[in-house]
C-alpha positions in Angstrom: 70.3 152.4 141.5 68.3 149.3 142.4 68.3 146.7 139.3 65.3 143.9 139.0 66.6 140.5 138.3 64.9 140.7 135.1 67.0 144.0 134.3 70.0 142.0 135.7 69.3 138.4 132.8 68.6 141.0 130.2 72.0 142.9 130.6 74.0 139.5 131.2 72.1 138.3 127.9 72.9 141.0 126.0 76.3 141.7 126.5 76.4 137.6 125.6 75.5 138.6 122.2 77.5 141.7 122.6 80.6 139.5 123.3 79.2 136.9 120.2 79.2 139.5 117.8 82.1 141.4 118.4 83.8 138.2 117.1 83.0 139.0 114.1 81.5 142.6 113.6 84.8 144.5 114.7 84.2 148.1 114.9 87.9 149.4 114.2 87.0 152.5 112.4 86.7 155.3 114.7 85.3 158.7 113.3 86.8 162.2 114.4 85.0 164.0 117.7 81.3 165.3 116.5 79.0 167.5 118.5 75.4 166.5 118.0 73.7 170.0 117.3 69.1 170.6 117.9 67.4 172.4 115.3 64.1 172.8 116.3 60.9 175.4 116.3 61.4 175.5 120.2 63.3 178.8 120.7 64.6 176.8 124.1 66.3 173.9 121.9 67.1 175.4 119.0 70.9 175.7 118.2 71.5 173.7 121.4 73.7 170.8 121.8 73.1 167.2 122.9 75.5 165.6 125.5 75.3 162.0 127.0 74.8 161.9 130.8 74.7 158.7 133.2 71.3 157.1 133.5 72.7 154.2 135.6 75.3 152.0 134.6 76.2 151.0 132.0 73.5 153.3 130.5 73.3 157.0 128.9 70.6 159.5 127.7 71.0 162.2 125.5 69.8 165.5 126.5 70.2 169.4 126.0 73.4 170.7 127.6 71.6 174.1 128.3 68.8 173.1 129.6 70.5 170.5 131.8 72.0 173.4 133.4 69.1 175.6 133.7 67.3 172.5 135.6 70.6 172.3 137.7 72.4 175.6 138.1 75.4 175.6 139.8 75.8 171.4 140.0 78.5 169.7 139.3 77.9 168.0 136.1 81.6 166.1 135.4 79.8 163.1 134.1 78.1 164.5 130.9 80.0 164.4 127.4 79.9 166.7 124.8 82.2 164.9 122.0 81.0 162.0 120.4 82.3 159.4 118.4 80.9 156.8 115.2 82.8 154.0 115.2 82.1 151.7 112.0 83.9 148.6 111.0 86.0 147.7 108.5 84.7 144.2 107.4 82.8 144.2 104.5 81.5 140.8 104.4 77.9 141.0 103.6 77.1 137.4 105.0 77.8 138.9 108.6 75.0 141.3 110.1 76.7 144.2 111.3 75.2 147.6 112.4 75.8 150.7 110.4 77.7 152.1 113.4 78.1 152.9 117.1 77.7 156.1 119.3 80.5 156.5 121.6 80.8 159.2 124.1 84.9 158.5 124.4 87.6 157.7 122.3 88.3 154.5 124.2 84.7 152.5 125.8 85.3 149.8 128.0 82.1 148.2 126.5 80.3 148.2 122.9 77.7 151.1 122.9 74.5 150.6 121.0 72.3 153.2 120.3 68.8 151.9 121.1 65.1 152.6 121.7 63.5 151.4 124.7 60.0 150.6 124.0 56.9 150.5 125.9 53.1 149.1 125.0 52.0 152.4 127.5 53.4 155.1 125.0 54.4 156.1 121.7 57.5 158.0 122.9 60.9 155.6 123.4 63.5 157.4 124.9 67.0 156.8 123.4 69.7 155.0 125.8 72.9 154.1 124.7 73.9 150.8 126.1 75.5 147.7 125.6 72.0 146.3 125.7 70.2 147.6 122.6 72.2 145.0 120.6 68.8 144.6 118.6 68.6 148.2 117.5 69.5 149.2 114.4 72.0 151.1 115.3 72.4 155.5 114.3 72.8 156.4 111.1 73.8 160.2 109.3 72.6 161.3 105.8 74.7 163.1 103.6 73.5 166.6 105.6 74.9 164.7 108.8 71.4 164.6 110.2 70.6 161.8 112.5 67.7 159.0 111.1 67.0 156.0 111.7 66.4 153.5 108.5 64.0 150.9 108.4 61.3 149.3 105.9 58.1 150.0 105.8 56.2 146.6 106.9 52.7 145.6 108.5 52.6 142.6 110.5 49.2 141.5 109.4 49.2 139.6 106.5 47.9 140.8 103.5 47.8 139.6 99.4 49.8 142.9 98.8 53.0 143.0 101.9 55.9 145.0 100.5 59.0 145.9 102.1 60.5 149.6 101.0 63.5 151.1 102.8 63.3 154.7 103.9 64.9 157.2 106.1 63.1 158.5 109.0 63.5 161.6 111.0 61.3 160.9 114.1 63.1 163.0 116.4 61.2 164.9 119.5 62.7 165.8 123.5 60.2 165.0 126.1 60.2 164.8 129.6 61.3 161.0 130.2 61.8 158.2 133.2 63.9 156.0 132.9 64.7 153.6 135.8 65.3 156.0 138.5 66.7 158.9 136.4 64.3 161.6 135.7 65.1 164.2 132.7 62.9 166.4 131.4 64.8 167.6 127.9 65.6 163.9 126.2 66.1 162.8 122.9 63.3 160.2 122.0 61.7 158.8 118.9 57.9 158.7 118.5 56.5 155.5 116.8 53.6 157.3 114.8 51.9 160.2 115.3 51.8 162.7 117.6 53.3 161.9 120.7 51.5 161.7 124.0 54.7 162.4 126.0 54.5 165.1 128.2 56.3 168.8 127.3 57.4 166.7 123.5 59.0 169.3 120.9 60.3 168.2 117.4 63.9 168.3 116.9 66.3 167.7 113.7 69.9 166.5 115.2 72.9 167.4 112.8 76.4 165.8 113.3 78.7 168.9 113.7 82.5 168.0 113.6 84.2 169.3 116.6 
């Protein structure tokens, strides 16, 4: 995979602050294996699992096992994983700015994975990639159902006599078609921005932590 020098300064800053933070945000609290289960109105998706799969290194997607292997039948597909992992830490200090948790597709990373959205000023649709890169995101989070959100507070950036900040759980789940570098997947887990998505072949999904 060819990387930009750009894509080079961004992955040498970021596992900078990577290396910064794990000083002090330790995540020493692994979870037990999880699957990550689709609920969706899509007959295709529905009751499908998601697994992680190489999207050049030190990168991963999440996309649907079957229909991975409907779009490559008979491949060998060693480099996907099916268990995942939520590794939390155990320091409670509040004046330190941890994230809620980590995605791991193995019980023992070589690097700090982030689960991150990679935006784009063309589209509405970010695909997810797991990286140590997405040290900005805010990180996966489950609610008490073990579905997959993402929290954040409603804010506009244009100033106003009335700006509030509320937080609130949001479920803005769909698979779509996706590129990303020069990996091409047409069933991957993305989060729409607002509205409807103008992805191509989007479907809404729910994903639900199921314990292995």
């Amino acid at each position: 995979m060819h990387f930009t020098s750009r894509t080079l300064l961004s992955l040498a800053a970021a596992l900078s602050v990577a290396a910064a933070q794990s000083a002090d945000c330790v995540y020493d609290v692994q979870s037990a294996p999880f699957h990550l289960r689709l609920t969706s109105d899509d007959a295709r998706l529905n009751d499908t699992l998601l697994v992680s799969v190489h999207a050049g290194p030190p990168f991963r997607q999440l996309v649907s096992e079957v229909l991975l292997g409907e779009k490559y039948p008979g491949n060998n597909l060693s480099d996907i994983s099916i268990n995942f992992y939520y590794n939390t830490t155990s320091n409670n200090d509040p004046n330190l700015n941890c994230l809620p948790g980590k995605l791991h597709w193995a019980p023992e990373q070589s690097w700090p994975s982030v689960f991150g959205l990679e935006s784009s000023l063309a589209s509405n649709v970010l695909p997810v990639i797991v990286s140590p890169t997405q040290g900005e995101g805010s990180g996966p989070q489950f609610d008490e159902e073990g579905k997959l959100f993402q929290r954040a507070r409603s804010f506009s950036p244009v100033i106003t006599d009335e700006n509030t900040w509320s937080g609130a759980n949001y479920y803005k789940w769909f698979v779509c078609a996706t590129v990303y570098g020069n990996y091409n997947y047409g069933d991957a887990l993305t989060w729409v921005s607002g509205g409807l998505p103008d992805g191509k072949d989007c479907r809404a999904v729910n994903v639900t932590r199921e314990w292995a």
